[in-house]
N, C-alpha and C positions, 0 to 999 in steps of 0.2 A: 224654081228649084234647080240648082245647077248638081249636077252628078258629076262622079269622076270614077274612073274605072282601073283596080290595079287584076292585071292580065289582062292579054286576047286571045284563050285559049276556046274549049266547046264552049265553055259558059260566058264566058265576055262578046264572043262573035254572036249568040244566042242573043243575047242582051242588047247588041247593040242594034240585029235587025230587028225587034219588037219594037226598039226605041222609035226606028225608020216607019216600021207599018204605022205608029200612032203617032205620026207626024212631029216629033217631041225630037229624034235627032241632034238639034242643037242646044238642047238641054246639058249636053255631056260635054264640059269641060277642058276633059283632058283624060287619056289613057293611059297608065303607068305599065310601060314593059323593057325589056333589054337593049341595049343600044345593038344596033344593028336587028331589031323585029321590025314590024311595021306593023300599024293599026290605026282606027280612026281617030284623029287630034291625038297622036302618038306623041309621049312624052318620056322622057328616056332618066331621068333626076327623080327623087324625093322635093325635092325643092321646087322644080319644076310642077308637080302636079298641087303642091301647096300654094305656091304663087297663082297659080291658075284660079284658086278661091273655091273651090265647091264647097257645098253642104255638106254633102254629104257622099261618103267615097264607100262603094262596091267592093268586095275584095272577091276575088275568083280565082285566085295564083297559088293557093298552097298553103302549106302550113309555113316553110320559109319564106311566103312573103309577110304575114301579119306577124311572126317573130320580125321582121328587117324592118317593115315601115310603121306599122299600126303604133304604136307608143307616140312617134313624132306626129304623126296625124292627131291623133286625140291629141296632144300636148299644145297643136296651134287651133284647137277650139273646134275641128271636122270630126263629125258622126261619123263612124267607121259599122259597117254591115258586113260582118263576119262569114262567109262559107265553109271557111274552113275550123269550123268552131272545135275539131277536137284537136287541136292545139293546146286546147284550154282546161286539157286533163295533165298537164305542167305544170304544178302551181307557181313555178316562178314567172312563167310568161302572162299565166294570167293575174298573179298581184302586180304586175311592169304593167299591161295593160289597165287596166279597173285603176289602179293609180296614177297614170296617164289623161286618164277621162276624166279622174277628178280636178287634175291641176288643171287642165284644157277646159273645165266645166262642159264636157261634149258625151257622146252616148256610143259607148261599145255596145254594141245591138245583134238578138241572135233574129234570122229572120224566119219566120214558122208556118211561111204558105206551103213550104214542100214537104210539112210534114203534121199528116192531120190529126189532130186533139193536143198541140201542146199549150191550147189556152187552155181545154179542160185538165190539164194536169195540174199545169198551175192553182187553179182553182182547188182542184183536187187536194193539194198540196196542202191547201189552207184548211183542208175541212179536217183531213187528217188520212194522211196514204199509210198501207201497211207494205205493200209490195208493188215494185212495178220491174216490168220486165220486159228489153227490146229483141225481138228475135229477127233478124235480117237473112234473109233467102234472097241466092244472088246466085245463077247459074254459073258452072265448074270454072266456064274460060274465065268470068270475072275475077278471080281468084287468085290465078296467075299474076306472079310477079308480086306474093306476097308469102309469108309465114304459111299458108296453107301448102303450098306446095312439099311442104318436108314431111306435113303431118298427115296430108291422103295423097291417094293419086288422083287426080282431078279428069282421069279418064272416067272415072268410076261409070259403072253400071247401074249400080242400086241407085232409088228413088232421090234417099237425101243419104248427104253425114256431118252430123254437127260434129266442129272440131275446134268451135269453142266455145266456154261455158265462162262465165268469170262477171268481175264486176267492168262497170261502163270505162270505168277509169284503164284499166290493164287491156281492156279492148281497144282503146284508140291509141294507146299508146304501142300492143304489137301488129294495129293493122289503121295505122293513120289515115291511108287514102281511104276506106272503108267504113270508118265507126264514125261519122260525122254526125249521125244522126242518134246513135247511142249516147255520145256527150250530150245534144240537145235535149232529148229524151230527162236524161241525167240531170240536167240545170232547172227544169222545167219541174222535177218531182223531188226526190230524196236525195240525189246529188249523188257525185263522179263513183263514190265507194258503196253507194249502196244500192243504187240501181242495178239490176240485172241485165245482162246480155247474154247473146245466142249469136254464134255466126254458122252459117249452114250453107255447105253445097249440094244445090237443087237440082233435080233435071227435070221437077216438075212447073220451073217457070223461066220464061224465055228473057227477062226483064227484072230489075231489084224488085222482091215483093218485103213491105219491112211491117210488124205486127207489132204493135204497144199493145200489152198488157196492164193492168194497172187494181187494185181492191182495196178498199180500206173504209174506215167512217160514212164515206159518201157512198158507197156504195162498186159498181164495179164497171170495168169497160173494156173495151177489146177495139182496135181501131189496125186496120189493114190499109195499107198503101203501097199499090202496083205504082211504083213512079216510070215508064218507059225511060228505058236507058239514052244517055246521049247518043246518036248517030256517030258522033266524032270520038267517045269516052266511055268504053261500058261501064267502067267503074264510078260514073256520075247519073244522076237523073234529071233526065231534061227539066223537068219542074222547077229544078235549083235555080234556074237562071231566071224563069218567072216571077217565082219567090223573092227574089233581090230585088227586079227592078218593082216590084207592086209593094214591097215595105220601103223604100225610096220613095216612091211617086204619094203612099197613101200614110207616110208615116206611122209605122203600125207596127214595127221589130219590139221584139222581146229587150228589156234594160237587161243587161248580163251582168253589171251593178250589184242591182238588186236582188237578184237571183242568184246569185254566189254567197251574198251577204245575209242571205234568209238564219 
């Protein structure tokens, strides 16, 4: 399996030293970051990390990076692993992609280790969901440097304040670094407008804590996830970078395909 990696931010540098502990290192291709970055097998072209030939390409960069490259990758036949999947509450970015994949016959893939039960939603999905709902608790300073800051004071005192209520789709779209896991949530069950979300400032957890709710046919569920924040990123969870490289290594991402097209 050759990999290839676009960024070397918290999550690429993450990714890259697991690759190092499990001797696999040369597995990775090529790097896709800014000319003038530096990273390992640093590659600075679209072209360049296409020419390099991987399987299968990581994305860790953002929502402006899978708007910039992700199309041309699927389109030359590279399985693209999506981090930044609430891009994907765009619908024009996400029919450019999903039809990218098909002309490239390749797999835009959501990957689901860092956030636990979205094979049971799926499943879920199939049985027959009535409601589901993402509630994400992420301490005040996390919050910072987005939308929340107009609508509380992020000094606050009190315990919690939710400050937003809505569907999955209008969450990632006014808190993109944020709702990543609300669009997946989303893909995974009733989709972008009718899943539910919750964004809450906590001061009762040091770390993202995010809560799938979910009832219907099959019965009900409740599934809690402390993912410890990155070291380098409060607004990401270390797990995210684990999660990419172990749906890489084990083949095992969500089709986004087919889960759009349900």
């Amino acid at each position: 399996m050759k990999l290839g990696l676009i960024g070397y931010g918290a999550i690429g540098s993450e990714i890259y030293g697991a690759l190092e502990k499990l001797g696999e290192a040369d597995q990775l291709c090529g790097t896709l970051v800014r000319p003038g970055r530096s990273a390992p097998k640093a590659l600075h072209s679209l072209d360049a990390l296409i020419q390099s030939s991987p399987d299968i390409v990581m994305e860790c960069a953002g929502h402006s990076a899978v708007e910039e490259y992700g199309a041309a990758l699927l389109e030359a036949g590279i399985d693209l692993l999506v981090s930044s999947v609430g891009c994907l509450a765009d619908p024009a970015i996400s029919e450019r992609l999903i039809t990218a994949a098909e002309q490239g016959n390749s797999q835009l893939l959501l990957p689901p280790g860092a956030i636990a039960g979205l094979d049971g939603l799926v499943a879920a999905q199939l049985a027959g969901i009535d409601r589901v709902c993402y509630t994400s608790y992420k301490p005040p300073h996390a919050w910072r440097g987005t939308p929340a800051e107009t609508l509380l004071d992020l000094d606050h005192k009190t315990e919690e304040e939710v400050f937003f209520e809505g569907s999955a789709r209008d969450a990632a779209r006014g808190y993109p670094k944020n709702a990543n896991v609300a669009v997946a949530v989303a893909l995974a069950s009733l989709g972008l407008d009718d899943t539910d979300a919750r964004l809450v400032s906590s001061n009762r957890v040091a770390d993202p804590l995010g809560v799938i709710e979910a009832e219907g046919a099959f019965g009900h569920f409740r599934f809690e996830i402390l993912g410890l924040a990155s070291p380098d990123n409060p607004k990401t969870s270390l797990l995210t970078a684990y999660s990419l490289l172990q749906c890489a290594r084990l083949g095992n991402g969500l089709p986004i395909r087919q889960l759009v097209s349900r």
